[in-house]
N, CA, C and O atoms as a GROMACS GRO file, in nm:
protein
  336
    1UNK      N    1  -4.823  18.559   0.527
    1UNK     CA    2  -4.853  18.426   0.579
    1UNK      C    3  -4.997  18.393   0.544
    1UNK      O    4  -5.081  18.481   0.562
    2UNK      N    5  -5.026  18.300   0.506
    2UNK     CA    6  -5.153  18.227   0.462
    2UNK      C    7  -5.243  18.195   0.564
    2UNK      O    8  -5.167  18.182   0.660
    3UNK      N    9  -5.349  18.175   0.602
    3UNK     CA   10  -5.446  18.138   0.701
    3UNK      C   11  -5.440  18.013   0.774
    3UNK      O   12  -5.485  17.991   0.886
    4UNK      N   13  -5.349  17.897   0.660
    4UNK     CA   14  -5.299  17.801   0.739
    4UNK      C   15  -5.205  17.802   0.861
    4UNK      O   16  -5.196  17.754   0.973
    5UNK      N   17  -5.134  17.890   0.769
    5UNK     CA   18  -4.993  17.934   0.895
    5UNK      C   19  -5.042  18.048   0.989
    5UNK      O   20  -4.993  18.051   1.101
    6UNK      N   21  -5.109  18.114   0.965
    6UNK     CA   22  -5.149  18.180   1.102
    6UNK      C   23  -5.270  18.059   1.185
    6UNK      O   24  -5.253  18.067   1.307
    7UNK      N   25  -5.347  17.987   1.161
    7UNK     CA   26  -5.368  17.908   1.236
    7UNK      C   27  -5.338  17.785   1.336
    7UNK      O   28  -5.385  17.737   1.439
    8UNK      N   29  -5.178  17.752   1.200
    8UNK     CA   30  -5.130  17.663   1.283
    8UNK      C   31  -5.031  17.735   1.406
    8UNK      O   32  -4.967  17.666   1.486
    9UNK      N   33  -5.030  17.882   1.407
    9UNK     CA   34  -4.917  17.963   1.525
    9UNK      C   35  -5.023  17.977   1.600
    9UNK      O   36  -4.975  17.954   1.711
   10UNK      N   37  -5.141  18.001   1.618
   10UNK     CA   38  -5.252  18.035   1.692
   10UNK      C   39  -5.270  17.924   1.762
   10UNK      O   40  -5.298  17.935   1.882
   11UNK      N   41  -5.259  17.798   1.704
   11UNK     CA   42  -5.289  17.647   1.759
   11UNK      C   43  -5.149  17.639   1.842
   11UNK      O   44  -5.165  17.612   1.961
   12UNK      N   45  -5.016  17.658   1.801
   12UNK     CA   46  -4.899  17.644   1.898
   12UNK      C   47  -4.911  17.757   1.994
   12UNK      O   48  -4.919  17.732   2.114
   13UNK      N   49  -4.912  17.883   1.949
   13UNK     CA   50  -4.927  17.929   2.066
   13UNK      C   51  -5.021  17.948   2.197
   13UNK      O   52  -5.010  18.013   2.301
   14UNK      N   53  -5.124  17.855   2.139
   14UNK     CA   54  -5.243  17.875   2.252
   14UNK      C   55  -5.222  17.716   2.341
   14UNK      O   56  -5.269  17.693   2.453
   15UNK      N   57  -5.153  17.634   2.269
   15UNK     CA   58  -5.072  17.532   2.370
   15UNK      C   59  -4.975  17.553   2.445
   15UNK      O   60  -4.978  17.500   2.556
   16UNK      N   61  -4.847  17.645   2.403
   16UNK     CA   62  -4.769  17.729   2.476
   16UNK      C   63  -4.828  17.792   2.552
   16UNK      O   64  -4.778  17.748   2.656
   17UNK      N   65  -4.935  17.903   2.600
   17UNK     CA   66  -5.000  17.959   2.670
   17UNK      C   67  -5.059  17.823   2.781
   17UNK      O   68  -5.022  17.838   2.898
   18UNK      N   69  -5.128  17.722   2.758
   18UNK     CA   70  -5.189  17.655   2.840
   18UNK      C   71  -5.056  17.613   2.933
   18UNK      O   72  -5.066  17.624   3.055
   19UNK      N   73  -4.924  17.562   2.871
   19UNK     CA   74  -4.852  17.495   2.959
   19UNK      C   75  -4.763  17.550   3.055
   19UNK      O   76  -4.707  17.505   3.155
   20UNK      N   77  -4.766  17.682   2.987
   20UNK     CA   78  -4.699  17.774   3.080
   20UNK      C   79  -4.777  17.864   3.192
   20UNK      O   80  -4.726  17.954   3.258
   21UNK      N   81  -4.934  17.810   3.201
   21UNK     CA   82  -4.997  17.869   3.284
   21UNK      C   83  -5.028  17.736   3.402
   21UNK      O   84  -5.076  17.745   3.515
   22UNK      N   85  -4.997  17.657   3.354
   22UNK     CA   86  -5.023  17.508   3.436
   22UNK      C   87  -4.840  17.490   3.481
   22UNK      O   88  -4.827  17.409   3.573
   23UNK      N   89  -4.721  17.545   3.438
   23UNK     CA   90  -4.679  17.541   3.514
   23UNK      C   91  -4.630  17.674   3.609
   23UNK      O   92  -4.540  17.658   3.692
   24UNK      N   93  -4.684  17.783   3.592
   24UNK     CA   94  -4.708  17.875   3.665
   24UNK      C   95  -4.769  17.857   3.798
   24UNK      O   96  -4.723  17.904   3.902
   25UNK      N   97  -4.900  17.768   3.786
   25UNK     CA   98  -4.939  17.721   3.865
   25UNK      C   99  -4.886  17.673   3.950
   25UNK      O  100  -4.877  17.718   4.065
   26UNK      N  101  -4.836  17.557   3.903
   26UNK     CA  102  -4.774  17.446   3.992
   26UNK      C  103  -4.628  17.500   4.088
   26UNK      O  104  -4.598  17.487   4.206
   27UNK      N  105  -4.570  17.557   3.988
   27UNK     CA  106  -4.407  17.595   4.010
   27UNK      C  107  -4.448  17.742   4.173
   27UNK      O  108  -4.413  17.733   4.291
   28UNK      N  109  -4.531  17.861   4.103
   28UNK     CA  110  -4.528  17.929   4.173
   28UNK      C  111  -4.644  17.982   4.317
   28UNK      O  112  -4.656  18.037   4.427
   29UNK      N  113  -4.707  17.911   4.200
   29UNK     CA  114  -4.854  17.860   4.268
   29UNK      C  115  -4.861  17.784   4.392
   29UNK      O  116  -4.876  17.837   4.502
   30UNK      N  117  -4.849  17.646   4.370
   30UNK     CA  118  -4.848  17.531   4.476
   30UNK      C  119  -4.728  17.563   4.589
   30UNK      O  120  -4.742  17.560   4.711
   31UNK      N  121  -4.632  17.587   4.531
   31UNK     CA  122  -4.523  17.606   4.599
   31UNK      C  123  -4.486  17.700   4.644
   31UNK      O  124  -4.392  17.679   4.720
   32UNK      N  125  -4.523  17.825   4.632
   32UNK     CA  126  -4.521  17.966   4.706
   32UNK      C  127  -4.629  18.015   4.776
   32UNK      O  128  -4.633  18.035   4.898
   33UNK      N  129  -4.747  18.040   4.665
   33UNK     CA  130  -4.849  18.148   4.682
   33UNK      C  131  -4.968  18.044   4.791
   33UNK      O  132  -5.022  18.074   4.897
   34UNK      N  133  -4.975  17.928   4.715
   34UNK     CA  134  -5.071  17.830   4.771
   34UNK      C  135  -4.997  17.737   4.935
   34UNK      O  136  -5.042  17.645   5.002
   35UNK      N  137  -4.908  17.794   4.942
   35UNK     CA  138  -4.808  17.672   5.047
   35UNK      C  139  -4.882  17.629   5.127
   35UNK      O  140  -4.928  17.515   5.133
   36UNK      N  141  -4.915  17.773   5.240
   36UNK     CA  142  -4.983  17.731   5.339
   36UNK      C  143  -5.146  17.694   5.385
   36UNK      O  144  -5.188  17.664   5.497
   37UNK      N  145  -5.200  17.704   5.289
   37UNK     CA  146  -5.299  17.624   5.232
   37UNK      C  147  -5.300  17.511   5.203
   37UNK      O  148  -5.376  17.432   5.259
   38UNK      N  149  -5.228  17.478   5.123
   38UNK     CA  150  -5.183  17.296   5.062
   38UNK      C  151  -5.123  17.286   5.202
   38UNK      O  152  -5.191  17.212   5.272
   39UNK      N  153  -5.042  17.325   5.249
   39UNK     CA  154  -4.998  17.210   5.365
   39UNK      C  155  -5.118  17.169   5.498
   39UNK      O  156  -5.092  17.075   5.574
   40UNK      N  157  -5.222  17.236   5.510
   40UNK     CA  158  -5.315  17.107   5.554
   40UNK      C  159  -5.321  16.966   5.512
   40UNK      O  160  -5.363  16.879   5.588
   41UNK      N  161  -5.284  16.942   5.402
   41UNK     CA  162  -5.298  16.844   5.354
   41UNK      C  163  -5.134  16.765   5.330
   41UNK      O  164  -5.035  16.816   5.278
   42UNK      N  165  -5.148  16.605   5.398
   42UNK     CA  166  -5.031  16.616   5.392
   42UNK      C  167  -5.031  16.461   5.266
   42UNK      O  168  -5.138  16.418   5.225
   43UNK      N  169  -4.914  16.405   5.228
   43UNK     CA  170  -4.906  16.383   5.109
   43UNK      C  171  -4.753  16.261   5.136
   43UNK      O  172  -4.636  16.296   5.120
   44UNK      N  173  -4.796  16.122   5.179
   44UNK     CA  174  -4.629  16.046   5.188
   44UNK      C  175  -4.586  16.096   5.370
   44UNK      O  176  -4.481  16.052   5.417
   45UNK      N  177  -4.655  16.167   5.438
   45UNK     CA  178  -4.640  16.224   5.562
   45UNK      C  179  -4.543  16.397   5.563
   45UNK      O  180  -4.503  16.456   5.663
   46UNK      N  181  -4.529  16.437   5.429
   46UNK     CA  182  -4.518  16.558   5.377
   46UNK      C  183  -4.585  16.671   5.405
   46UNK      O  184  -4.698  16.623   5.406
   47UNK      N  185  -4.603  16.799   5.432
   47UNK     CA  186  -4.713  16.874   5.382
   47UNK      C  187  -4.720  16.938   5.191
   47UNK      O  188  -4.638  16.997   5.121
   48UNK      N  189  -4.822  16.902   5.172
   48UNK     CA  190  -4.863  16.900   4.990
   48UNK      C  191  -4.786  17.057   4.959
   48UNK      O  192  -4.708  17.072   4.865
   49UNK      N  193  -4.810  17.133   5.025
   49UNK     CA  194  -4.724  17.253   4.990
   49UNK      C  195  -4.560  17.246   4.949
   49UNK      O  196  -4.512  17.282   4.841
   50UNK      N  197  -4.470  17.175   5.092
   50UNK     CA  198  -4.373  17.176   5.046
   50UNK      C  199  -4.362  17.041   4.991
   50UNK      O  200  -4.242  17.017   4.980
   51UNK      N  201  -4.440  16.929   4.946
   51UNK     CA  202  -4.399  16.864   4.860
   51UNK      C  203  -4.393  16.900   4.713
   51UNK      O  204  -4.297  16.865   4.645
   52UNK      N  205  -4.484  16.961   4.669
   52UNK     CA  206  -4.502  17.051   4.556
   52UNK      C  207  -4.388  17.117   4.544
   52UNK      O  208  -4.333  17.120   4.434
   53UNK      N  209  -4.326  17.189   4.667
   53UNK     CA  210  -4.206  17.283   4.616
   53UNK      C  211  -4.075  17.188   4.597
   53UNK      O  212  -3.987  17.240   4.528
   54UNK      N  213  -4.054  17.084   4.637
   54UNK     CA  214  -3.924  16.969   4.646
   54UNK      C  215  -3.954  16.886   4.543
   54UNK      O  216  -3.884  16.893   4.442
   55UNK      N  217  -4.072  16.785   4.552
   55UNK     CA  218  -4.083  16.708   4.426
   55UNK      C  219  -4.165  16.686   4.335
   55UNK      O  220  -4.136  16.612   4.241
   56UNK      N  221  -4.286  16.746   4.347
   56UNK     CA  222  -4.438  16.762   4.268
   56UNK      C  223  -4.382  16.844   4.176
   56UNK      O  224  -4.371  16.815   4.056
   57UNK      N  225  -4.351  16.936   4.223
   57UNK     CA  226  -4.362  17.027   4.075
   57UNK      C  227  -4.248  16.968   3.998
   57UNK      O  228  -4.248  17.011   3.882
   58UNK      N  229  -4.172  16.902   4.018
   58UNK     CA  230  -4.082  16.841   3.888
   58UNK      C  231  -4.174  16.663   3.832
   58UNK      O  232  -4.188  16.614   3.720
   59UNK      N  233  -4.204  16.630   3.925
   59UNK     CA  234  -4.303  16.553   3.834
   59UNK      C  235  -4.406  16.597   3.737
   59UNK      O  236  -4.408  16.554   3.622
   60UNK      N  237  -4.490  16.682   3.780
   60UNK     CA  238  -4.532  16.815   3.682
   60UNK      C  239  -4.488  16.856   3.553
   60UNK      O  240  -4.560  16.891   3.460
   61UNK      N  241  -4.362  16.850   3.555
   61UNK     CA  242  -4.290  16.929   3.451
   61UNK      C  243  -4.233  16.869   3.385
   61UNK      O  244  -4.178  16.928   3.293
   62UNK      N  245  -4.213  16.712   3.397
   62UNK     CA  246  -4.206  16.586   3.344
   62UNK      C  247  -4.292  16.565   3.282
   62UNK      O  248  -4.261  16.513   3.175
   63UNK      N  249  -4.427  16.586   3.299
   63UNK     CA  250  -4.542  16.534   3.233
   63UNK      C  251  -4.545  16.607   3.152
   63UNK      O  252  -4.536  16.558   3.039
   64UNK      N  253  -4.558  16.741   3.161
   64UNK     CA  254  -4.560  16.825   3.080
   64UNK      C  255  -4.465  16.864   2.931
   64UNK      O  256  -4.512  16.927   2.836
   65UNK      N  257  -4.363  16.825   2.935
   65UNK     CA  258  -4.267  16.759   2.827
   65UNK      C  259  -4.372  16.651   2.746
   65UNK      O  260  -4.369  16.638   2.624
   66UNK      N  261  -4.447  16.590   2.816
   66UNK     CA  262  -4.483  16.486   2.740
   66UNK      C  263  -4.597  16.498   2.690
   66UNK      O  264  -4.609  16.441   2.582
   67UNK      N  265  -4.699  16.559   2.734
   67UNK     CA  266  -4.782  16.656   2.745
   67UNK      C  267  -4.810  16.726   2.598
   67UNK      O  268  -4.899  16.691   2.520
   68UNK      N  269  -4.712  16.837   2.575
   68UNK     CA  270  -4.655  16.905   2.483
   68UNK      C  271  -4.622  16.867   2.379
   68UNK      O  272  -4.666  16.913   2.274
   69UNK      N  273  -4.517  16.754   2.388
   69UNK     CA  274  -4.452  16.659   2.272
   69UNK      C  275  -4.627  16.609   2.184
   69UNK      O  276  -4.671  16.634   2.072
   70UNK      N  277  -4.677  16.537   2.292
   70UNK     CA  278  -4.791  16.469   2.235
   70UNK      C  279  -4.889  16.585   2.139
   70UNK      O  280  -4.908  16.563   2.019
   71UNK      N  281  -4.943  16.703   2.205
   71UNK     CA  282  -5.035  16.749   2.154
   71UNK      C  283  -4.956  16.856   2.035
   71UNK      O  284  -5.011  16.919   1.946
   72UNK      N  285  -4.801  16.850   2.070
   72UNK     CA  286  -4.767  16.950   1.948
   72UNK      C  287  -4.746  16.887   1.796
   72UNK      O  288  -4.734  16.950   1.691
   73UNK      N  289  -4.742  16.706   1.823
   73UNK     CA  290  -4.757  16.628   1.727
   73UNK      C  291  -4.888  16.603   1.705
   73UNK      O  292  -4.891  16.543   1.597
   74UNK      N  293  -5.007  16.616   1.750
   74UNK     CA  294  -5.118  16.636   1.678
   74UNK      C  295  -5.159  16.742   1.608
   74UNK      O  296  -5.247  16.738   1.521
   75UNK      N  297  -5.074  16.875   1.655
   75UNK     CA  298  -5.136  17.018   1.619
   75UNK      C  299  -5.041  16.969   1.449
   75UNK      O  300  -5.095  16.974   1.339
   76UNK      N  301  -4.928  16.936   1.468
   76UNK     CA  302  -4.858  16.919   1.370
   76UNK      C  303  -4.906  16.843   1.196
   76UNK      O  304  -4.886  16.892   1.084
   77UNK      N  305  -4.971  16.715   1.231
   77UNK     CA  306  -5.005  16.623   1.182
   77UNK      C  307  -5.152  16.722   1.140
   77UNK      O  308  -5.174  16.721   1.019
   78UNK      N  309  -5.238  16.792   1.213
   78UNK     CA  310  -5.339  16.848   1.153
   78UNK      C  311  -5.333  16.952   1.053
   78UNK      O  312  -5.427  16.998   0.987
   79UNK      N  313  -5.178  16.993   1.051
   79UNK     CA  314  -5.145  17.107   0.959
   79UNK      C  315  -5.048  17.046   0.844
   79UNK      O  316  -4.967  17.122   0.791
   80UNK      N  317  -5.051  16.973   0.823
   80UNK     CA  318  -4.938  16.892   0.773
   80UNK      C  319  -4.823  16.957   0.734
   80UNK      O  320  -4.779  16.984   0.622
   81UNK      N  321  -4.762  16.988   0.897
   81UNK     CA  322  -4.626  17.030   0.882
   81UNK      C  323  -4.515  16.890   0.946
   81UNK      O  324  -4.393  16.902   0.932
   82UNK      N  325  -4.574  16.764   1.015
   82UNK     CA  326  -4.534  16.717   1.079
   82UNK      C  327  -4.385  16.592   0.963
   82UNK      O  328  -4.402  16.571   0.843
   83UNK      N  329  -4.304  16.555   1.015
   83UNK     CA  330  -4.176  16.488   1.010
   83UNK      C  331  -4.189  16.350   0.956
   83UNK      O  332  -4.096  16.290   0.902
   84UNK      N  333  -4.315  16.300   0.975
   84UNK     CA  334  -4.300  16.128   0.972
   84UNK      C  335  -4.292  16.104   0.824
   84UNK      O  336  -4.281  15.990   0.781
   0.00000   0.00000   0.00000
């Protein structure tokens, strides 16, 4: 593999790494480890903990699709591996 292609796997996988640590976060984080902490805080008359575990973290993970899409079409377009 050429230096391009190991850079452009270094560039995907270090975006793969970010999104799967942001939803690590969120998924096991907010919603397990962090609960009773976040639920001081309440959120719609919720506590932020278990809103995080019911509907935050899928808004989260919504974004994150989009998130991904977006920056894996820039990583793309900078390597010119991209489709258009």
């Amino acid at each position: 593999m050429d230096k391009s292609g190991e850079a452009y796997w270094k560039a995907t996988l270090g975006l793969l790494t970010k999104i799967l640590v942001v939803w690590f976060l969120v998924s096991f984080g907010a919603g397990i480890l962090f609960a009773d902490m976040l639920n001081g805080i309440h959120l719609g008359g919720y506590p932020l903990g278990f809103w995080f575990a019911q509907q935050g973290s899928i808004y989260i993970f919504v974004a994150l699709i989009f998130i991904y899409a977006k920056k894996m079409g820039e990583i793309d377009r900078k390597f010119d591996v991209h489709e258009e």
